[in-house]
Structures are given as structure tokens and as C-alpha cells.
N, C-alpha and C positions, 0 to 999 in steps of 0.2 A: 966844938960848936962856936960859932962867931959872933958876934952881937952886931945885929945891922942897924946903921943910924936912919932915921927919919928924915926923906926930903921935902918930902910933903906931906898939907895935911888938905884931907879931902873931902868937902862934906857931903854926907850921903842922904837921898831926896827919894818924896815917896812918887809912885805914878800909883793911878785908877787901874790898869789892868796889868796884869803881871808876864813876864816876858815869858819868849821860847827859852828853856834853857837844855842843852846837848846831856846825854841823858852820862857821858862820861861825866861831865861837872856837877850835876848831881852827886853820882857816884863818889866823887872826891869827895864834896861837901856832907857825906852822908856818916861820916867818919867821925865827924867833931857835934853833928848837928841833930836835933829831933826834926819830925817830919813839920811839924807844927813850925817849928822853926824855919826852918826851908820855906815853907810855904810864904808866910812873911819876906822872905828875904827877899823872894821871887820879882815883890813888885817897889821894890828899890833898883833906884839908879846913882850912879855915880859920875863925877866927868872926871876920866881917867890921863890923868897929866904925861903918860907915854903913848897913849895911843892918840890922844886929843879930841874926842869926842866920849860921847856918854857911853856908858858899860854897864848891864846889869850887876847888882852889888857880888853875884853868885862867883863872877868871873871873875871878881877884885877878890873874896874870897882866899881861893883857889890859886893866886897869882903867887910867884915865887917872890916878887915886892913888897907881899902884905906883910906888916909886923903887926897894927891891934888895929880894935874899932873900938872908941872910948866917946859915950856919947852923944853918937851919930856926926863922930868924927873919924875918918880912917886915916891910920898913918902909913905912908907907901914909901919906903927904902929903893923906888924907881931905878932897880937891877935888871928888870928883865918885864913885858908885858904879857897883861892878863892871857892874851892868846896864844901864844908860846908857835907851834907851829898850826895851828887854824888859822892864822892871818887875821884881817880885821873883818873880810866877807862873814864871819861866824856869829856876828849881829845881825842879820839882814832876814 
């Protein structure tokens, strides 16, 4: 296993109503997370330094970049982005 360095750090921001999120990304996140959690997480954003706009945090999560959230700091290894083959329409 390899140790990925840090190229960013990204701070993560709360919104009033909590996003759509694809019931796969759930799914991944359901793995590491209680439901109580998830739901929180739901109504965080982030602005995501490979795609360049805002991203719900679920989808930073889930991203094969994320290394920790330490915080309400995320640190992104920007390998690969949060949508992998969804595109960036997967916000909309």
C-alpha cells in the first residue's frame, strides 16, 4: 500500500438544505459511516480543486484523492476526481 501525499487542503462548509446524493455514493459511504452521520454529511459542501466548483462533501468522501478530514479541513491527494466516470452533470 502506498502513502499518498497531500496537495491540497480544502475547507469544508455547511449549506441549509442537504443535497441529492446517488443512492451508489451512499452505498460506498455506508461502509465507514453511521446513518446519523451520513445525514450530516449530506448538507456539507466543499469546493473541489479538480473539478472546480462545489461538491457535496459525500462525493469528496467516496473520491479515490481523499486521504483525512481533520477539523473541517480535507486533505485531497488530487489523483483522480470525486466523479470518476459520472462526469460533473452528477451535481445537477
Amino acid at each position: 500500500m502506498s502513502v499518498m501525499d497531500k496537495k491540497y487542503d480544502v475547507q469544508v462548509k455547511t449549506k441549509d438544505k442537504a443535497a441529492r446524493i446517488p443512492k451508489e455514493v451512499i452505498s460506498k459511504a455506508k461502509m465507514g459511516l453511521s446513518g446519523k452521520m451520513i445525514a450530516a454529511m449530506k448538507k456539507e459542501i466543499v469546493d473541489c480543486p479538480l473539478v472546480k466548483e462545489e461538491v457535496p462533501f459525500l462525493y469528496c468522501f467516496t473520491c479515490p484523492s481523499y486521504i483525512r478530514r481533520v477539523k473541517g479541513v480535507v486533505h485531497c491527494a488530487a489523483i483522480k476526481g470525486p466523479y470518476g466516470s459520472m462526469g460533473a452533470e452528477a451535481t445537477a
